[in-house]
C-alpha positions as semicolon CSV with decimal commas, in nm:
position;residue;x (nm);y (nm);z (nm)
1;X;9,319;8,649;10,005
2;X;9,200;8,326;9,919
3;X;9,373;8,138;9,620
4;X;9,053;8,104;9,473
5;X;8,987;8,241;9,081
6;X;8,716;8,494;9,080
7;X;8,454;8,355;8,794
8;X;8,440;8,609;8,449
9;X;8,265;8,946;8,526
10;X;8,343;8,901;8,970
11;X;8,560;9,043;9,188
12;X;8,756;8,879;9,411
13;X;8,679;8,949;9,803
14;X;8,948;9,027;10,014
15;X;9,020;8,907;10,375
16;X;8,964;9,078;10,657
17;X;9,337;9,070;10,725
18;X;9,374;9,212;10,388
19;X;9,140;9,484;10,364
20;X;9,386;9,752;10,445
21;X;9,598;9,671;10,161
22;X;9,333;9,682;9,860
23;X;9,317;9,413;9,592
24;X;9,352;9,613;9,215
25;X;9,128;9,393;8,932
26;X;9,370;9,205;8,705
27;X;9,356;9,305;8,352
28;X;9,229;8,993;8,240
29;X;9,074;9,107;7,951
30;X;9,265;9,385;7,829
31;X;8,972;9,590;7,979
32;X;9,217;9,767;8,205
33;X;9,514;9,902;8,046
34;X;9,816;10,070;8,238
35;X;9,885;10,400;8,086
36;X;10,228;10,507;7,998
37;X;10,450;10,759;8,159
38;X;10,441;10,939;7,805
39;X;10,091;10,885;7,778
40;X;9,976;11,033;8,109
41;X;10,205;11,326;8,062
42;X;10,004;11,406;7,786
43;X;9,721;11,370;7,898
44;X;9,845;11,571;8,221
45;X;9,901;11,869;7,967
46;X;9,538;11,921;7,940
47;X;9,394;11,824;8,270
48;X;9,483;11,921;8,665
49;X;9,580;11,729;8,961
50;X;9,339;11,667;9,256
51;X;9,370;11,478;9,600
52;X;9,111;11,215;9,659
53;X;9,006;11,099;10,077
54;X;8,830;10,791;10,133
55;X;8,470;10,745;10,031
56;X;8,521;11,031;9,771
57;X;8,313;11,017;9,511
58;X;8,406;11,084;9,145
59;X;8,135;10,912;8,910
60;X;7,774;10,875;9,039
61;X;7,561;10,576;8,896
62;X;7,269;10,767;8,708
63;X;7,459;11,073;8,656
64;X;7,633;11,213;8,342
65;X;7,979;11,137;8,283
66;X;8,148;11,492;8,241
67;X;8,506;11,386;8,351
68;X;8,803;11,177;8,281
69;X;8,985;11,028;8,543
70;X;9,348;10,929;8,557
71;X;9,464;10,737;8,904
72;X;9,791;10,868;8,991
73;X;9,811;10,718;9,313
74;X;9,574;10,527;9,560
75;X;9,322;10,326;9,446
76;X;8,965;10,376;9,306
77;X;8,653;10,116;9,346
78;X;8,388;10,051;9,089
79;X;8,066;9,983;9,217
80;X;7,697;9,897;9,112
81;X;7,404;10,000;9,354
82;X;7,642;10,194;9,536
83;X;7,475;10,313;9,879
84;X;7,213;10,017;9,880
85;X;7,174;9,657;10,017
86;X;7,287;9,542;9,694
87;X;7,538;9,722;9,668
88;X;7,860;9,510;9,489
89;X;8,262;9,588;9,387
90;X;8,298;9,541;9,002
91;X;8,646;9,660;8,987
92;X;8,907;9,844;9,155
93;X;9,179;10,042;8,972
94;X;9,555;10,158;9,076
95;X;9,801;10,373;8,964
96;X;9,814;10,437;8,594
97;X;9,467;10,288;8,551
98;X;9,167;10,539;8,397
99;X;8,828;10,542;8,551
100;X;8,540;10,537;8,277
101;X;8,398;10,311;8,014
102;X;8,209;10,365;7,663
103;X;7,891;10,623;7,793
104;X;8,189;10,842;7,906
105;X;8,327;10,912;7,544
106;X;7,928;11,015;7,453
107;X;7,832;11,189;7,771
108;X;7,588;10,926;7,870
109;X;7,488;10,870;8,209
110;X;7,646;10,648;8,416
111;X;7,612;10,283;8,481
112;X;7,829;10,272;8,760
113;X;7,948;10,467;9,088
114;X;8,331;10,537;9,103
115;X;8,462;10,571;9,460
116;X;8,821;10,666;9,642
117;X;8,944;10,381;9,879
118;X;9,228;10,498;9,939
119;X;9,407;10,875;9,999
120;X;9,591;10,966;9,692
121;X;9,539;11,138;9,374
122;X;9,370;11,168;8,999
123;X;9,421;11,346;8,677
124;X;9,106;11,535;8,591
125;X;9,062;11,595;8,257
126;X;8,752;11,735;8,064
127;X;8,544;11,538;7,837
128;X;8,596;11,775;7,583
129;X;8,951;11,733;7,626
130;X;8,973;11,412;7,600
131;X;8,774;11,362;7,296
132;X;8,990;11,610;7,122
133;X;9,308;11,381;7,257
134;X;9,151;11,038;7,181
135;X;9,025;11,182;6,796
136;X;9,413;11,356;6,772
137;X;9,654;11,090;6,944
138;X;9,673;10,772;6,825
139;X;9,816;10,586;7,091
140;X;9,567;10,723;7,386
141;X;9,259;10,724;7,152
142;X;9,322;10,360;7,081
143;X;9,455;10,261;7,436
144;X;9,095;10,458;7,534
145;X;8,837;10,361;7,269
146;X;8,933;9,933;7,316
147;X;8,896;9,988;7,668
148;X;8,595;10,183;7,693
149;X;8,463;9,957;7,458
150;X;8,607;9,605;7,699
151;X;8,423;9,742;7,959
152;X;8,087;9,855;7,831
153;X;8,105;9,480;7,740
154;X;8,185;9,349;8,068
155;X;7,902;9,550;8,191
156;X;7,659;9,412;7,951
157;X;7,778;9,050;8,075
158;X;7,734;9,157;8,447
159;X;7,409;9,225;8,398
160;X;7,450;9,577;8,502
161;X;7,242;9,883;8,406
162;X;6,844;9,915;8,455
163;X;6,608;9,628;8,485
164;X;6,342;9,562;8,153
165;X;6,048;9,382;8,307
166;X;5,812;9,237;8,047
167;X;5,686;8,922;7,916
168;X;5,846;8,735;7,633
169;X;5,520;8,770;7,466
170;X;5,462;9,132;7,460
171;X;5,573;9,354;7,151
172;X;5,649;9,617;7,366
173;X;5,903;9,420;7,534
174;X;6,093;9,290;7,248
175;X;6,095;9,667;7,136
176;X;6,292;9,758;7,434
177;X;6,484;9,499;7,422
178;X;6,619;9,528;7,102
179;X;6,666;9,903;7,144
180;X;6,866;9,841;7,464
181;X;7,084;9,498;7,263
182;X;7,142;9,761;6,955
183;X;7,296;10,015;7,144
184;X;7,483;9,859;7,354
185;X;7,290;9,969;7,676
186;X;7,404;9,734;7,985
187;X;7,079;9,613;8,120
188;X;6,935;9,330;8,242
189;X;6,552;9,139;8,109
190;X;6,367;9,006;8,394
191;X;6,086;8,763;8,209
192;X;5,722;8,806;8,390
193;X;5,688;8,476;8,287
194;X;5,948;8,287;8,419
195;X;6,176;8,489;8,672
196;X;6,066;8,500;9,033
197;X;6,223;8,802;9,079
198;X;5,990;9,006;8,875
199;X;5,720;8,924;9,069
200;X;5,877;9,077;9,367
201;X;5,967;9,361;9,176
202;X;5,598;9,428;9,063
203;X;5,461;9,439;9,449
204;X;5,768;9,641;9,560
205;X;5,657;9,929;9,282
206;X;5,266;9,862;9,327
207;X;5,227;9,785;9,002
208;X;5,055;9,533;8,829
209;X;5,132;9,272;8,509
210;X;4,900;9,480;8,273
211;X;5,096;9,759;8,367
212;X;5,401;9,588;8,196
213;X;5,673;9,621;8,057
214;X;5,874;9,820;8,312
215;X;6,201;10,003;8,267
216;X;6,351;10,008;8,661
217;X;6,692;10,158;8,732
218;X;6,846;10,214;9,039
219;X;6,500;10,153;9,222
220;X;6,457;10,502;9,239
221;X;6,331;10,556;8,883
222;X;6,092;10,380;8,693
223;X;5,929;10,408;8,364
224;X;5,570;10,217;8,223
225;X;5,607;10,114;7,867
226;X;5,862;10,389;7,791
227;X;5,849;10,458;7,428
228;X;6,193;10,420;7,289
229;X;6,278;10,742;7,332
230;X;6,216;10,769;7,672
231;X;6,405;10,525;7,736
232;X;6,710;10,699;7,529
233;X;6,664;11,036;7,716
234;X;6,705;10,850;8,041
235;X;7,057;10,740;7,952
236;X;7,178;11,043;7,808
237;X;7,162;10,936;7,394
238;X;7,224;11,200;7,193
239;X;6,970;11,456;7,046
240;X;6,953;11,758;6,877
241;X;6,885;12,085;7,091
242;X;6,546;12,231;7,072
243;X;6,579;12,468;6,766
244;X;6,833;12,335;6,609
245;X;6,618;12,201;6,268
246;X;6,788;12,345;5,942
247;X;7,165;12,307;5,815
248;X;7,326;12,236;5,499
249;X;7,299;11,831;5,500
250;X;7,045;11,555;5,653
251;X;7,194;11,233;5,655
252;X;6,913;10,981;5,777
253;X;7,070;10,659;5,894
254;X;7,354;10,599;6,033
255;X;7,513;10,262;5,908
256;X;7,864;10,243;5,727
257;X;7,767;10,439;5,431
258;X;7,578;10,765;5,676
259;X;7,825;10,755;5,905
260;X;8,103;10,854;5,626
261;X;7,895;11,093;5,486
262;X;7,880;11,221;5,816
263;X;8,269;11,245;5,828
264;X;8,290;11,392;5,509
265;X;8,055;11,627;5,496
266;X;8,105;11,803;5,846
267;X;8,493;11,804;5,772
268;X;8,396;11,962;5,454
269;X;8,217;12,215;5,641
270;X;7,885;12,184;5,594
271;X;7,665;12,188;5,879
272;X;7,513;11,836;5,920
273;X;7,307;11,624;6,122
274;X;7,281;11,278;6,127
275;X;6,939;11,112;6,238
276;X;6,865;10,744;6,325
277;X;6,561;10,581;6,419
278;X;6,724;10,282;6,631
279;X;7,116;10,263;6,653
280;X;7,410;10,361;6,562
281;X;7,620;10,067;6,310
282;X;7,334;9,936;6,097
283;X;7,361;9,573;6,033
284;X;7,707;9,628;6,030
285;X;7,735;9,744;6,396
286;X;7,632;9,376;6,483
287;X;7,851;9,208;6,327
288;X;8,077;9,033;6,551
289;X;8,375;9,037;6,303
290;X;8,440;9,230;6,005
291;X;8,749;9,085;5,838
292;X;8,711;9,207;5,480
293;X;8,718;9,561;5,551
294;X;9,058;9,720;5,411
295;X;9,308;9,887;5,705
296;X;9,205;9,584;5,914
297;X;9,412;9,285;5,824
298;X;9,318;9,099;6,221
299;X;8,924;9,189;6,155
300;X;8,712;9,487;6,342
301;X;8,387;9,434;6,542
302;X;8,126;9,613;6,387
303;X;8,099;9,783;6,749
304;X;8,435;9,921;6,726
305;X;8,431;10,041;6,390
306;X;8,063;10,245;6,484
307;X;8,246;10,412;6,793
308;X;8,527;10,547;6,572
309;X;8,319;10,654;6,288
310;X;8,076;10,820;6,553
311;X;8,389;10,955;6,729
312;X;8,555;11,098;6,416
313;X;8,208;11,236;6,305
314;X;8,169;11,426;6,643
315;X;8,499;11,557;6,600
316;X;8,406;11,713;6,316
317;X;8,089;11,878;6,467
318;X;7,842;11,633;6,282
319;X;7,521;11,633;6,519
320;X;7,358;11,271;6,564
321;X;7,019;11,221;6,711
322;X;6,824;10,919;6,799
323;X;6,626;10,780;6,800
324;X;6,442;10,939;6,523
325;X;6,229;10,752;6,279
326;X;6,171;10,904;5,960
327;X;5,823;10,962;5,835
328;X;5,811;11,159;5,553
329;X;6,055;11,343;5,275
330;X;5,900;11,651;5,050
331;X;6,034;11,984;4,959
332;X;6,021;12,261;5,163
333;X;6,063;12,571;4,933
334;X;6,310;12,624;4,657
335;X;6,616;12,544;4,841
336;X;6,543;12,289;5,090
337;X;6,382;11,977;5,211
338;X;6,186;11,870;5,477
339;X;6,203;11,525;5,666
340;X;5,928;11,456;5,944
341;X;5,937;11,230;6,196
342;X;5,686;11,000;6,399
343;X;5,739;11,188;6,698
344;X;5,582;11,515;6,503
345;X;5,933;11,698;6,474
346;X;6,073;11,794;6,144
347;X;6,423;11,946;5,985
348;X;6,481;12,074;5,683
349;X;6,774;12,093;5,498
350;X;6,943;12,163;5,174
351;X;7,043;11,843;5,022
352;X;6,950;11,480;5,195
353;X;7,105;11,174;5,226
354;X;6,955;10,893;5,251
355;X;7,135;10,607;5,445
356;X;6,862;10,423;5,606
357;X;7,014;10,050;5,528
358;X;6,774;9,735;5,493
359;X;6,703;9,480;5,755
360;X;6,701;9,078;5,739
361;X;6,334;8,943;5,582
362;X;6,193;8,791;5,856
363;X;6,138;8,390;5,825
364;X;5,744;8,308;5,820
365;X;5,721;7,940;5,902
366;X;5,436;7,832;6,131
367;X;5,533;7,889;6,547
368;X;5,781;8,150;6,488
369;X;5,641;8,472;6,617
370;X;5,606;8,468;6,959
371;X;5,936;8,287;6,986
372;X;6,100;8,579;6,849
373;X;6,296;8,824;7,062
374;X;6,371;8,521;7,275
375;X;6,521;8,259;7,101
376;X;6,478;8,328;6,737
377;X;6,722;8,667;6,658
378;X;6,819;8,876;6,371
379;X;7,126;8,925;6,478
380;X;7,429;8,765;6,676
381;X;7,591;8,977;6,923
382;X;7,741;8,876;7,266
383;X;7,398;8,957;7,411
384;X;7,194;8,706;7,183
385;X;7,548;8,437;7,225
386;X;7,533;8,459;7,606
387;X;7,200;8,324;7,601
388;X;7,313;8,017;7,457
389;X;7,511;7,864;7,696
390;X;7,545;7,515;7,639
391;X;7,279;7,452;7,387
392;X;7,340;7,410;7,027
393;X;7,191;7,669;6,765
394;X;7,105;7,687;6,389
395;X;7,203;7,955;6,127
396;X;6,965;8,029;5,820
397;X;7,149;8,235;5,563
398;X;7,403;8,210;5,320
399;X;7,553;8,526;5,275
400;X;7,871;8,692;5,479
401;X;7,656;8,790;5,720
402;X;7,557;8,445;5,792
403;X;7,865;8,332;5,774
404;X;8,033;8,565;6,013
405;X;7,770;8,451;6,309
406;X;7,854;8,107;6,239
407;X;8,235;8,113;6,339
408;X;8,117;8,430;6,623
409;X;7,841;8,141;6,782
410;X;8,049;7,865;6,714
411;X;8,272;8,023;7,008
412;X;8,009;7,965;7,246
413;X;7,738;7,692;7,166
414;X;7,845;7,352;7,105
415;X;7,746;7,239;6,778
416;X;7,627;7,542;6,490
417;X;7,380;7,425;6,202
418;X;7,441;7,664;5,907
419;X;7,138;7,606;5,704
420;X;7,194;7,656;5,315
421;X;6,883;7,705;5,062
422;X;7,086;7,656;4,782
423;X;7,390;7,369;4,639
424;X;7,696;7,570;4,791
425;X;7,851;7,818;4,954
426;X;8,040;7,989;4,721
427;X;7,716;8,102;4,538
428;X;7,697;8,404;4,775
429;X;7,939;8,339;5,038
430;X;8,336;8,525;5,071
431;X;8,609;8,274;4,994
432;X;8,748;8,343;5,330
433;X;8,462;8,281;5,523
434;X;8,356;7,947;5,324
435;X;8,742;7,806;5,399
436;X;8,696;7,894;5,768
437;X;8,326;7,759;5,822
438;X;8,371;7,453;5,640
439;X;8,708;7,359;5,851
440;X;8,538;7,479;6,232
441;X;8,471;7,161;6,423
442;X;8,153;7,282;6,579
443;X;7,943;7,379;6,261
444;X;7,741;7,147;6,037
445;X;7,679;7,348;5,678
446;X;7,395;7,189;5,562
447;X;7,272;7,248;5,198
448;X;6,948;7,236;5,028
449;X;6,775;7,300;5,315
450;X;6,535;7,535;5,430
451;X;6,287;7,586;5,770
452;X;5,940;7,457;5,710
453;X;5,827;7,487;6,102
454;X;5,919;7,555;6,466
455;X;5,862;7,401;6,772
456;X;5,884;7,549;7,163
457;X;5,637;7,707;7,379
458;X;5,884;7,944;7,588
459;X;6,203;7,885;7,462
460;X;6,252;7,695;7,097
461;X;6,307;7,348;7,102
462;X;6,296;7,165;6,748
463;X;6,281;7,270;6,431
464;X;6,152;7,120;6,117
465;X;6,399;7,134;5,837
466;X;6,301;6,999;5,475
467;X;6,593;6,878;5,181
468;X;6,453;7,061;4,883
469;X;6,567;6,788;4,642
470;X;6,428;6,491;4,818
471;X;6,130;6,629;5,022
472;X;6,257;6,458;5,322
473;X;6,209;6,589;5,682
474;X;6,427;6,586;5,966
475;X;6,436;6,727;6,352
476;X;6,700;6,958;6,503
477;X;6,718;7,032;6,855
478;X;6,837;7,362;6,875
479;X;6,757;7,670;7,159
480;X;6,812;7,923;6,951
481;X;6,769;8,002;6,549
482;X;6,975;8,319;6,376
483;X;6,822;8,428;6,061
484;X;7,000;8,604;5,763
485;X;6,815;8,575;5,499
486;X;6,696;8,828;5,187
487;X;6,684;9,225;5,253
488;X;6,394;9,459;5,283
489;X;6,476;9,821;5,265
490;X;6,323;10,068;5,547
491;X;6,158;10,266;5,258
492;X;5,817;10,237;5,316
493;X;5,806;10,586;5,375
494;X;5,962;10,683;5,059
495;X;5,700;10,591;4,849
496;X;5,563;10,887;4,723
497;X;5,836;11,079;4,781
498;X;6,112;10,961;4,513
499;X;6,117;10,636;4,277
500;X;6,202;10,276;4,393
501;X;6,262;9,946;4,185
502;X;5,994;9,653;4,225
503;X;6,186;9,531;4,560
504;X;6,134;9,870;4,713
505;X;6,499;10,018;4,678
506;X;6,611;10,382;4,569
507;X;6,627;10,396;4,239
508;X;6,961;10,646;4,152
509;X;7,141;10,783;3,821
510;X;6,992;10,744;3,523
511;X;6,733;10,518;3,580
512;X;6,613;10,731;3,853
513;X;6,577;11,076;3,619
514;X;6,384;10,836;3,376
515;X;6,145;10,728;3,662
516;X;6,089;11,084;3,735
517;X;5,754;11,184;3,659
518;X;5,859;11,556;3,661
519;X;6,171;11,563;3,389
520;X;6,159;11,957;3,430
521;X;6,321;11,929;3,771
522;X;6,653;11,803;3,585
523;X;6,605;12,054;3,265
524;X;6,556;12,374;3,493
525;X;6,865;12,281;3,637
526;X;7,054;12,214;3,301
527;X;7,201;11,869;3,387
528;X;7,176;11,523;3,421
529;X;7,101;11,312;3,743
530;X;7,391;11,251;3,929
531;X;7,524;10,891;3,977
532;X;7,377;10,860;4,374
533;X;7,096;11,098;4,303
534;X;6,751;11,016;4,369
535;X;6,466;11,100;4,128
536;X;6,442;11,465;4,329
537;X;6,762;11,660;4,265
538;X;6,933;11,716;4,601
539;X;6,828;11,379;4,748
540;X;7,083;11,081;4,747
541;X;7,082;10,739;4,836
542;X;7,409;10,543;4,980
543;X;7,443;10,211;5,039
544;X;7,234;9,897;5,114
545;X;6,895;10,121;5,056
546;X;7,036;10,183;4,676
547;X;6,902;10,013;4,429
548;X;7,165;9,807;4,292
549;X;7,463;9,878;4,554
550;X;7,702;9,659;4,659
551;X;7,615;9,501;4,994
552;X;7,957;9,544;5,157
553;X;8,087;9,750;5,451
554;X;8,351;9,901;5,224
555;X;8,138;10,033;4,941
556;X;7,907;10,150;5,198
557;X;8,142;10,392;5,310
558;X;8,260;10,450;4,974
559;X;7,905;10,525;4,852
560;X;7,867;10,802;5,144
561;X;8,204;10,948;5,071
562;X;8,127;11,018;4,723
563;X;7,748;11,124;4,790
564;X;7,917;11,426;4,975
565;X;8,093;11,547;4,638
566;X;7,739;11,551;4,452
567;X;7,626;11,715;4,782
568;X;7,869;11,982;4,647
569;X;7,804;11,991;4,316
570;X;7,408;12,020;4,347
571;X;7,491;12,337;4,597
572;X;7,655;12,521;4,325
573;X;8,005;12,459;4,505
574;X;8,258;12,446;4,298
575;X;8,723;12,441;4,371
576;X;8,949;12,684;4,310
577;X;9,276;12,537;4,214
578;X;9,546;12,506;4,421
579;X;9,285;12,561;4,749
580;X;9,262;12,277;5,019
581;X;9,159;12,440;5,309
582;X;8,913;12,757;5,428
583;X;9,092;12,976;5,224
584;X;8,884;12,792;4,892
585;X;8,595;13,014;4,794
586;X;8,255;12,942;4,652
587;X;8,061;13,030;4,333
588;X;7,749;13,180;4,527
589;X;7,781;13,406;4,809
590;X;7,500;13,209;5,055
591;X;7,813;12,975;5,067
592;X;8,017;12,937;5,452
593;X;8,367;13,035;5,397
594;X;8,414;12,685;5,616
595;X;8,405;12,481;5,381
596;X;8,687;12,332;5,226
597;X;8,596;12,240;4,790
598;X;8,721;11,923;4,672
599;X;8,637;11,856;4,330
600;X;8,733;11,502;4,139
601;X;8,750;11,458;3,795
602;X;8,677;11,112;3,746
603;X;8,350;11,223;3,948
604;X;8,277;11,452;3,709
């Protein structure tokens, strides 16, 4: 083999001398862990042996991942377009390696085709198995979940996946776009305005620009303006059987503070599903680094900590569906609620939480808003920092979230502007954060200032930044702009449906009963509203939606915990001392021997 360094994301391509004795991909990137001899005994426990020939083939590209491979001998190829004149090696794996990456934990389809090279033999173990494993043994389920999470990375950066084919223009093809960047879909954007390759895409499919955008994977399927759910039901996203549309708790959005009310409340036993109209994380499941969070003294990527949280909720038997985009909230009858959705589905439920988060205010300065999508983002992931390169970039925001992009893009542009409305930091800004931005070499914080306009007809170029004290203008060329600025809740279409303050958030507690233009609802019931109850009993909001909540990953989660103990309390459940598990009984019959009571008196 040549001496040669294969660049990030390629293989490196054997001799011909050397093709008998296959190359294995270095583990570079911690992408491809060894297993133990302790850890593949265990997972041998659960799975069975089975001999592999040449050209076998264990994962096929556009198929659901069912099974878990272990190598236990020989050697296994990873390749995109398998079968085609584009056909490519992304990695090969030896002995102790596993074959799989993050759609294989969520029984997605795969992105990839998985082939023997050599004779030998695998561990096949179930996906049902190994979710039980990876959810009950530490060391596999964390050897697993980083690498399955490496990888779906890797793929990301290798362009792999289906093709979106749109112009940088089109609404339609930002909204695929940013459905595909916020879950973590490898794919690859193809602009009709600049790439030569879509044209020659366009005649291959006899299709024309109007016809645009295009979702093309494989070249065997291909989808015109898929809606965003189309597009999730061709990768295998989760959704809820046909049918299944009643159980004990809705949980709608699934950010920090759903996603532990999922935990909690399906541990608890109480049937629950979790709905979410565009991805899994919330804000917080783009955040490049969360370093505040307690339990995580080195940080967590708001990626990883989703893929637990989802993992530990579907090991509980919460349901999760997306995408889903609420609609509407009234009651049902008596005992339950009804949420509908834009698609014309419905579930009802007896108690609902509401989770749904808030979103970054978008900036409104002249020649923003066809550059958006492209080079003006809402977020800062690796898929918005690859497209930087070698360009510098500005930063609007001074909150954590803000912050936390700064020192994430300061790792791959040049030079980071960090543009401050007010006199400091500090003013809304983690001490941690403002030591570490002020001291990185490659960002200029820059106070009193705000955006006044934008300049760039395909990609941004300039923008137009004003000092508020002195009035004085000045250029900065920048490619790409990262706003964080003020939050809007998705609440819209709560309106009529329970009270919200003047900025639109759910009113809670106290000051949601007085809101309530129906004060019988609380009297019938003989009691107060509950601290994280809306202004309809049996309806509670958790976290950034709340009016008034803390705007932190931790009380998030906190906020969702709890919300699942007035869950309890507004179904009439109620502890028996000295009961911690399905042995605890419940005041009223209708109530599933499942769950397990937990009652705290300083929630009282």
């Amino acid at each position: 083999m040549s001496g040669d360094q294969p660049l990030p994301g390629e293989e490196p391509v054997p001799d011909k001398a050397d093709e008998a004795a296959f190359w294995e991909t270095p583990d570079t990137y911690g992408a491809y862990p060894r297993l133990t001899e302790e850890q593949t005994a265990r997972l041998a426990e659960h799975g069975q042996r089975r001999n592999m020939a040449p050209n076998d083939v264990l994962i096929r590209e556009g198929e659901r991942c069912e099974t878990f491979y272990v190598v236990l001998s020989g050697t296994v190829a990873v390749f995109e377009d398998y079968g085609t004149p584009q056909e490519h090696v992304l990695r090969v794996h030896g002995p102790g390696r596993f074959i799989g990456e993050l759609g294989l934990l969520h029984g997605q389809v795969a992105f990839y085709t998985a082939v023997a090279r050599e004779p030998g033999e695998v561990l096949v173990v179930s996906l049902d198995q190994l979710r039980h494993l990876v959810s009950q043994d530490s060391t596999i389920g964390d050897t697993v979940l980083r690498a399955c999470l490496c990888r779906r990375a890797l793929l990301v950066g290798q362009g792999a996946g289906f093709r979106i084919i749109g112009s940088r223009y089109s609404p339609d093809t930002r909204r695929l776009r940013e459905f595909a960047v916020r879950n973590r879909l490898p794919h690859r954007w193809i602009d009709l305005e600049t790439d030569k390759e879509a044209e020659e895409l366009l005649r291959r499919f006899g299709v024309g620009p109007a016809e645009t955008p295009l979702v093309i994977w494989r070249d065997t399927t291909l989808l015109r303006n898929p809606s965003n759910a189309e597009l999730a039901r061709l990768i295998g996203l989760p959704s809820l059987p046909a049918g299944n549309r009643h159980g004990d708790v809705l949980i709608v959005g699934s950010g920090p503070a759903g996603l532990a009310a999922a935990v909690y409340a399906a541990s608890e036993g109480l049937s629950t599903t979790v709905v979410e109209a565009m991805a899994t994380g919330g804000q917080a499941g783009t955040s490049s680094r969360i370093e505040n969070l307690l339990g995580f003294p080195s940080g967590i990527s708001g990626a990883e900590l989703t893929e637990r949280a989802v993992l530990q909720a579907d090991k509980f038997g919460a349901r999760i569906s997306l995408p889903l985009e609420a609609t509407g909230l009234h009651p049902k009858d008596e005992d339950h609620y009804e949420v509908t959705f834009a698609d014309g589905s419905e579930i009802a439920a007896r108690a609902v939480v509401l989770a749904v988060g808030a979103h970054y205010r978008r900036l409104q300065v002249p020649g923003i808003e066809h550059l958006e999508g492209t080079s003006v983002h809402y977020s800062a992931t690796v898929y918005e920092a690859q497209q930087c390169g070698s360009d510098p970039v500005a930063v609007v925001g001074g909150g954590n979230s803000a912050g936390q992009a700064v020192l994430f893009l300061a790792g791959y542009a040049p030079q980071v502007h960090l543009l401050v409305r007010g006199a400091s930091l500090e003013a809304n800004m983690s001490r941690y954060l403002v030591d570490q931005v002020e001291r990185h070499p490659r960002v200029e914080v820059m106070l009193h200032t705000e955006v006044t306009e934008v300049f760039g007809q395909e990609v941004l170029e300039e923008l137009d930044v004003v000092d508020n004290r002195t009035g004085g203008h000045r250029r900065l060329a920048v490619r790409s702009l990262f706003v964080f600025t003020g939050a809007e809740p998705h609440t819209e279409w709560l309106a009529d449906a329970v009270a919200l303050d003047s900025r639109g958030f759910v009113l809670t507690g106290p000051e949601a009963q007085e809101a309530c233009d129906y004060p019988e609802l609380w009297h019938g019931r003989g009691r107060s509203c509950m601290t994280l109850e809306a202004s309809l009993p049996g309806v509670f909001a958790v976290g950034d939606v709340r009016s008034g909540s803390v705007k932190r990953v931790a009380s998030a989660a906190g906020e969702g915990a709890m919300a699942i103990h007035f869950v309890h309390r507004h179904l009439g459940h109620s502890a028996v001392p000295g009961t911690t598990g399905t042995s605890a009984v419940a005041a009223h019959s209708d109530v599933s021997p499942r769950i397990r009571h937990k009652e705290s008196a300083w929630l009282a």
